[in-house]
N, C-alpha and C positions, 0 to 999 in steps of 0.2 A: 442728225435725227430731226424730224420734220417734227411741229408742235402737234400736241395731242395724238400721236400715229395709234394707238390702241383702239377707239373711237372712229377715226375719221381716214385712216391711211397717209394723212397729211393733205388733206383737202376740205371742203366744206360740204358737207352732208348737203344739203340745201341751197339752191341759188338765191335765192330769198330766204331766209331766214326768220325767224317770226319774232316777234317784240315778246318777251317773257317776262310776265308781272307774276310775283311771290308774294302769297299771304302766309306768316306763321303765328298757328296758334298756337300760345306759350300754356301746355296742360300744367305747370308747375307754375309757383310764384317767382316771379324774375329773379336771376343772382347775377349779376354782370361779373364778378371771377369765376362764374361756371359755365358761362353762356359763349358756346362756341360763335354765334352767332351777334355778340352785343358788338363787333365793328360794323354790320350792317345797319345799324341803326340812324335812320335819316336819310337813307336811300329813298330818293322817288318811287323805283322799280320791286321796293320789297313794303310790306304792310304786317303790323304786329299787330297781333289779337288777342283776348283773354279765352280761355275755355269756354267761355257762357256768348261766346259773338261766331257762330255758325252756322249763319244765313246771308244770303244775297250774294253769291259767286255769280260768275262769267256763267253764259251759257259756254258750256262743253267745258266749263273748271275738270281740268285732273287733280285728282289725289293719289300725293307721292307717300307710298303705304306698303309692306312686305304682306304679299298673295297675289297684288293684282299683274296686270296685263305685262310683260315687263319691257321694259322701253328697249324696242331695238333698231334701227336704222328705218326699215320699213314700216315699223311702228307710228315713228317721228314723222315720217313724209304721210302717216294716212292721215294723222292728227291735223298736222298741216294743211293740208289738204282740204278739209272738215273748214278750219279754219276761216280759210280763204272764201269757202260755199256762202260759211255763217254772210260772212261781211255783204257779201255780192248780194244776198236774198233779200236785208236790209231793205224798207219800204225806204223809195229815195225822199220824201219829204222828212222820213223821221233822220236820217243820215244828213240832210240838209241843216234840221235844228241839233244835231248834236255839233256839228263843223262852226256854225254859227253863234253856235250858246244857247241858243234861242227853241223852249217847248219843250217836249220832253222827251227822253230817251234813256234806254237800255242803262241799267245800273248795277255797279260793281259791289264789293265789299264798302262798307262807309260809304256810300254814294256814287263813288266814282265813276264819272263817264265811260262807256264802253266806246274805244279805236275811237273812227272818223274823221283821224287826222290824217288821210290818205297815206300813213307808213302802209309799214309790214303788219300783218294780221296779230292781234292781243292773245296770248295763248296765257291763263293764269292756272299755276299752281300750288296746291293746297299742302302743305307742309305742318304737322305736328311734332313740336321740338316738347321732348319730356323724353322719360326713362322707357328703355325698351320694355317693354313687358308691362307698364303701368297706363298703357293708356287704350285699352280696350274699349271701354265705356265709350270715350270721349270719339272714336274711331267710327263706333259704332254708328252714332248721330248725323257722320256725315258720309252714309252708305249709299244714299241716291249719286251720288257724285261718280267718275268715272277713275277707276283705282288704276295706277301705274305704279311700278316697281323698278328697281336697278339689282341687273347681277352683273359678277364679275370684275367688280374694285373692291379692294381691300383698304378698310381703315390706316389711317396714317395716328390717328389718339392713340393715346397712351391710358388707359384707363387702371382702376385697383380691381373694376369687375368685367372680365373679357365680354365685347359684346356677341349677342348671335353671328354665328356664320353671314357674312354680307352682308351684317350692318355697317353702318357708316355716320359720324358724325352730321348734324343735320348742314351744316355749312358744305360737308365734300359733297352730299346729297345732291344739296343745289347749285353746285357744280359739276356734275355729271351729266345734271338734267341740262343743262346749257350747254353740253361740249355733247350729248346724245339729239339735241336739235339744230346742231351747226352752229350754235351763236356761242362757242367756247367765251367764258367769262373771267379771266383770272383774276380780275379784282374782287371775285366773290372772297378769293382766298385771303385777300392780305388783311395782317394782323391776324390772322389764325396759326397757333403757334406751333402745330404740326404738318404745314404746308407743304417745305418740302421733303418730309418724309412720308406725306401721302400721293406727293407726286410720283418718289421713288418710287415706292413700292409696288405701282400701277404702270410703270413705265412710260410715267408722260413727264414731259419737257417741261421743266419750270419758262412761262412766256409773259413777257410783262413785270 
């Protein structure tokens, strides 16, 4: 069985592939024995937030949200796509001082530089780790944003309170969104203690 074949056939969605940076806003007060997500912590590529720090995304920031758009192969490549325009339109002197260090340029979450390290295009998304159904409010505030969705994986948690239909732990989340833009990420998964029974369950190949 080829890795990921549910997603991908056993190939790469994308020949280029995009660099995917992950902001989580934690709506709840941290618990590291509740927190599917506390092995990513110290990741370069992911960024924790309090409820009250929801300003200054990527231009074209997704938010990974149940209603919105829902990420499907074609989805991924228009996003991409998007992506790619964003970089190229870039005035070149200001792409010059972001490569260089030097003046000022396009800013992230907490500051952080936008691309211009001549990779793959920065594609960041917005992730709310709190209780289903309790974070309405918090959703709400960051409505300007562009809303993505996942169907068709099945949680591998073990919960006391069943989640909604095609919910998903916020860690299988953001690995879906990585294995739905080609850049499958298995290291999302390790040290999450239902790994591989949400691989099963899904029909994907434990890789890595």
């Amino acid at each position: 069985m080829a890795p990921y074949p549910k997603a991908t056939g056993g190939r790469a969605i994308h020949r280029e592939g995009p660099r995917l940076e992950y902001v989580i806003i934690c709506h709840h007060p941290y618990q590291e024995k509740k927190c599917t997500l506390h092995p990513l912590r110290g990741r370069p590529d992911i960024k924790f937030r309090t409820r009250y720090e929801t300003g200054g995304f990527r231009s074209g920031a997704l938010f990974l949200f149940p209603g919105g758009e829902v990420l499907t192969e074609d989805l991924a490549g228009e996003i991409l796509g998007g992506a790619r325009r964003l970089v190229k339109e870039r005035d070149p002197v200001e792409e010059r001082g972001r490569m260089t260090g030097e003046g000022g340029g396009g800013r992230g979450v907490g500051g952080e530089e936008h691309g211009g390290d001549g990779g793959p295009p920065a594609i960041q998304v917005i992730l709310i780790d709190g209780r289903w159904g309790k974070v309405g409010g918090l959703a709400a505030s960051l409505g300007g944003l562009r809303k993505i969705s996942l169907e068709g994986y099945r949680t591998g948690a073990v919960r006391r309170r069943p989640p909604p239909e095609g919910g998903l732990a916020s860690v299988e989340a953001l690995f879906v969104t990585s294995l739905m833009f080609g850049v499958p990420d298995p290291s999302l998964l390790e040290g999450y203690h239902f790994r591989d029974r949400f691989l099963e369950l899904n029909g994907l190949e434990r890789c890595g």
